[in-house]
C-alpha positions in Angstrom: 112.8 113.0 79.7 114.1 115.6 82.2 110.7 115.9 83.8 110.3 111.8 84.1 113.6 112.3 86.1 112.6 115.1 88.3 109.8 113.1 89.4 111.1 109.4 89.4 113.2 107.7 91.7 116.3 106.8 90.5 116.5 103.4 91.9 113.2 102.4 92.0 111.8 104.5 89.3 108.5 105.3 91.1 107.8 108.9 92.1 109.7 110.9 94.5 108.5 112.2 97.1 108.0 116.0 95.9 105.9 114.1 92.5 104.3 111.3 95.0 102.5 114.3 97.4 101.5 116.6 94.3 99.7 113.3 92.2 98.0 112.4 95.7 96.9 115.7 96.6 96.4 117.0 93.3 93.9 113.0 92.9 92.1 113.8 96.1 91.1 117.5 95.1 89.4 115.8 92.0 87.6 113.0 93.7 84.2 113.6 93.4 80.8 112.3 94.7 80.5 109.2 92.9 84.0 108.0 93.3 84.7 105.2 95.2 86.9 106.2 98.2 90.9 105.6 98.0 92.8 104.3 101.0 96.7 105.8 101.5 99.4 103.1 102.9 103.0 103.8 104.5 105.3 100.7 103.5 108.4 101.0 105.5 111.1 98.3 105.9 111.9 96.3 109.2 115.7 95.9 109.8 116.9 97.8 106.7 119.7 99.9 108.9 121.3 96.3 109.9 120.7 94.9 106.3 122.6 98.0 105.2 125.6 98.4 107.7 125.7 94.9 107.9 125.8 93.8 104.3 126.7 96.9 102.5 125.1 99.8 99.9 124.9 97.6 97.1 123.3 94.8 99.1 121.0 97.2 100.8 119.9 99.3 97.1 119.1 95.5 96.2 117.0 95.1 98.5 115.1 97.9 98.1 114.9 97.2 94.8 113.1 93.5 95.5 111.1 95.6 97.6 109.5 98.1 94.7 109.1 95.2 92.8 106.8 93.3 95.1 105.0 96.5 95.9 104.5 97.0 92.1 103.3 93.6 91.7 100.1 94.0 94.5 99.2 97.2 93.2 97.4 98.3 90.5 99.4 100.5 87.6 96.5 102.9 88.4 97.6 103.7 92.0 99.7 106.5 92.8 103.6 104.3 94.4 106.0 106.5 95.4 109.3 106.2 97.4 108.8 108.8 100.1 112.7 108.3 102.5 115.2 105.7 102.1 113.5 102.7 102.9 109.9 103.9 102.8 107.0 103.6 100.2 103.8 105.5 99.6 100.5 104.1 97.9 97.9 105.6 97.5 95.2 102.6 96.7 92.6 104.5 94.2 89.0 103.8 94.4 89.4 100.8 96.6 86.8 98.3 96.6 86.6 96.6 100.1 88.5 96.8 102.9 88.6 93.2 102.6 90.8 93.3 99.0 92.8 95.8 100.8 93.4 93.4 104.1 94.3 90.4 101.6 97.0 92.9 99.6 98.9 94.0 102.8 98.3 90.5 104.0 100.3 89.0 100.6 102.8 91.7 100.7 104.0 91.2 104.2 104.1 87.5 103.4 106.2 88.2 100.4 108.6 90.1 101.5 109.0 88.1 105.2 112.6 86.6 104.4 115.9 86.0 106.2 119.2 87.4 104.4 122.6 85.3 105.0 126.0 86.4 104.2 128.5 83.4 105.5 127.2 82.9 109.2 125.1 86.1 109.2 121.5 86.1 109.2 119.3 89.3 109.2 115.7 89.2 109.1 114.0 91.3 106.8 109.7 92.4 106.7 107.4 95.4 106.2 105.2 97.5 108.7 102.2 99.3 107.2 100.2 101.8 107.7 97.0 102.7 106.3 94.6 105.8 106.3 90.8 106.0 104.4 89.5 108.8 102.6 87.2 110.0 103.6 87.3 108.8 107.6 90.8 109.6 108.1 91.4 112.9 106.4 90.4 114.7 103.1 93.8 116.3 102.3 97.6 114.4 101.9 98.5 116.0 105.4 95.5 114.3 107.3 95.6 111.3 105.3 99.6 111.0 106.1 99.8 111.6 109.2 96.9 109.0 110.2 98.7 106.6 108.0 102.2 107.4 109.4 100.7 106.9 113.1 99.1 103.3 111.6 102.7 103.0 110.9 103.7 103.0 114.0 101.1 101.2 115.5 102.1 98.5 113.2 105.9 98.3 114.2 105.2 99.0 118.4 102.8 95.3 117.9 105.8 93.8 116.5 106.4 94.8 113.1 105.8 92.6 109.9 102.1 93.8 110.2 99.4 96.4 109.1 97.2 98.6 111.1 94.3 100.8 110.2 94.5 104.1 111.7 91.5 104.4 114.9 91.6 107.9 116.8 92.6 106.2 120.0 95.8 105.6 118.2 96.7 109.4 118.3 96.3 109.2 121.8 98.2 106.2 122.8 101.1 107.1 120.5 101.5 110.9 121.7 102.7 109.8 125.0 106.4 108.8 124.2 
């Protein structure tokens, strides 16, 4: 009991982020040759902050809540969820079978969780960004697989938000230049 709670998020009850980097590193260290290759996604929300200061804590832990659960739903109880910062997730999608089921699952997610909140005459819009990294193209190790994913990330919110992007090398160069 004491060790599920070191590792889980209170809140959303996936793994923290201290638990969420050890399973993924310690996953990719065992792949071997005949596994199929996994693919690591950054989920973070678009418009939390005015969701939160707008609508309050409690609204805002709701939310994130709603959130976990539609994450949970599109992925499989074999992937490796974690809740990495306030408002954003980690995934690492094990042996992944086409990029096309990967597409279609950010696709359904975004969709999902594309919504409007309303308290009295206020109206904030709520969606996801993603970003997502492959093993082995991207990076063998959490860092590299993070920190091509996190750069997806931003890719994804600079287009507009409420999108995904693959991580491409000429993304490390484009983004670099703030």
């Amino acid at each position: 009991a004491l060790l599920h709670e070191a590792e889980h998020d209170n809140l959303t009850g996936f793994l923290n982020k201290r638990a969420v980097q050890h399973r993924i590193s310690e996953y990719l260290h065992n792949l071997t040759p005949n596994t199929t290759s996994p693919a690591l996604l950054i989920l973070d929300a678009d418009g939390f902050k005015n969701i939160n200061d707008n609508f309050g804590h409690l609204f805002g832990e709701a939310v994130l809540t709603d959130m976990s659960m539609e994450i949970e739903k599109e992925f499989r109880h074999t992937d490796i969820i974690g809740r990495i910062g306030g408002d954003e997730f980690i995934v690492l999608f094990r042996e992944l079978p086409s990029l096309d089921l990967l597409r279609h699952r950010c696709q359904q997610l975004i969709e999902r969780l594309h919504r409007s909140y309303k308290n009295g005459t206020d109206s904030l819009p709520f969606s996801i960004s993603i970003g997502i990294a492959l093993y082995p193209q991207h990076g063998k190790t959490f860092d590299e697989l993070f920190k091509h994913a996190d750069r997806a990330l931003y890719a994804s919110k600079s287009k507009g938000k409420s999108t995904y992007s693959i991580y491409k090398p000429s993304l490390l160069s484009s983004t670099t230049h703030f």
